[in-house]
N, C-alpha and C positions, 0 to 999 in steps of 0.2 A: 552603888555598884553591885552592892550583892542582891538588888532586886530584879535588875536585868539578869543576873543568871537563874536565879529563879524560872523567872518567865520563860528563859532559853530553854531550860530547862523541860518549863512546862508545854513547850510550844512541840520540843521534838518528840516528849512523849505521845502527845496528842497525833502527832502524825505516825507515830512508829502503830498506835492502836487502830488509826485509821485505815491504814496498809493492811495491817494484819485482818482487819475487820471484811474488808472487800475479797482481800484473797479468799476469805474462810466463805465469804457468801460466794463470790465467782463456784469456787470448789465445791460446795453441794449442788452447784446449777449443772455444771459441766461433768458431777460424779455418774458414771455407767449404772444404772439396777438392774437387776435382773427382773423382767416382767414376768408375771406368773403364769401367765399363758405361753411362753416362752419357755417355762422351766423343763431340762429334759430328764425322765423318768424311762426306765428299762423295767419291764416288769414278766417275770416267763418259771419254769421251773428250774431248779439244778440240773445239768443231764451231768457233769462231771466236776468233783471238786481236786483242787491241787495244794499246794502247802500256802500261795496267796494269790492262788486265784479260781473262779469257777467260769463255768463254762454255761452259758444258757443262751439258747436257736443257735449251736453251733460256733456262737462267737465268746471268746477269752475276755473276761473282765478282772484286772488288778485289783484286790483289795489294797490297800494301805493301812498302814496302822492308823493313820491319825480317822480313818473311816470308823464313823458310830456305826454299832451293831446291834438292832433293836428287836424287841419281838415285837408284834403287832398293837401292846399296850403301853409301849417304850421303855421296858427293862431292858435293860445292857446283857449282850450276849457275848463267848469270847468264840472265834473261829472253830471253835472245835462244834458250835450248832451247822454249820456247812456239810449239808450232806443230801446226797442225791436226792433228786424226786421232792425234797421238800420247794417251796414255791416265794419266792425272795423281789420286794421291788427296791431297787438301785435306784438311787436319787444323786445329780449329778449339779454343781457350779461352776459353772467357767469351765466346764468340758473335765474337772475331777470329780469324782467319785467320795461326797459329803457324808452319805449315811446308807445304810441297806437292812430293811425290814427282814428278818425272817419268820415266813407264815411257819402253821402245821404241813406235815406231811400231807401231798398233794395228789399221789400216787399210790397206792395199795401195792405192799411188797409180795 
């Protein structure tokens, strides 16, 4: 008696892994990436900055907090480098706003 539970035992685990095994491979088949030729990139100078957000060709981009803010060798910058005339590329996933380089000054004041 206690070897058929055993076996029961052993039978449903086997299927409970097998399910979980299919779902987990379905799911990397059927998962969205983003192709990198597809990636979209905003890249222009400051013409105006605000407390979160700047302005470059005219159009308003929200910063976020959770947005990295890099210089061009990937040190960490905080908002306060946001300032006109310098020259910034905005990198975007899923239509949010992941990270934004900020170059040197682009512009002679």
């Amino acid at each position: 008696m206690r070897i058929k539970q055993i076996i029961i035992i052993f039978i449903i685990a086997f299927f409970v892994i097998g399910v979980l095994g299919i779902h987990d491979s379905y799911a990397r088949k059927t998962a969205k990436t983003v192709n990198p030729s597809k990636a979209r990139t905003v890249e222009g100078i400051i013409e105006y900055t605000g407390k979160d957000f700047i302005t470059i060709k005219g159009k308003n981009y929200y910063i976020p907090n959770s947005a990295q803010l890099l210089n061009p060798s990937g040190g960490k910058l905080d908002k306060s480098a946001f300032q006109n005339g310098r020259k910034v590329t905005i990198f975007f996933k899923h239509n949010n706003i992941t990270s934004v380089v900020i170059h040197e000054k682009a512009l002679a004041e």
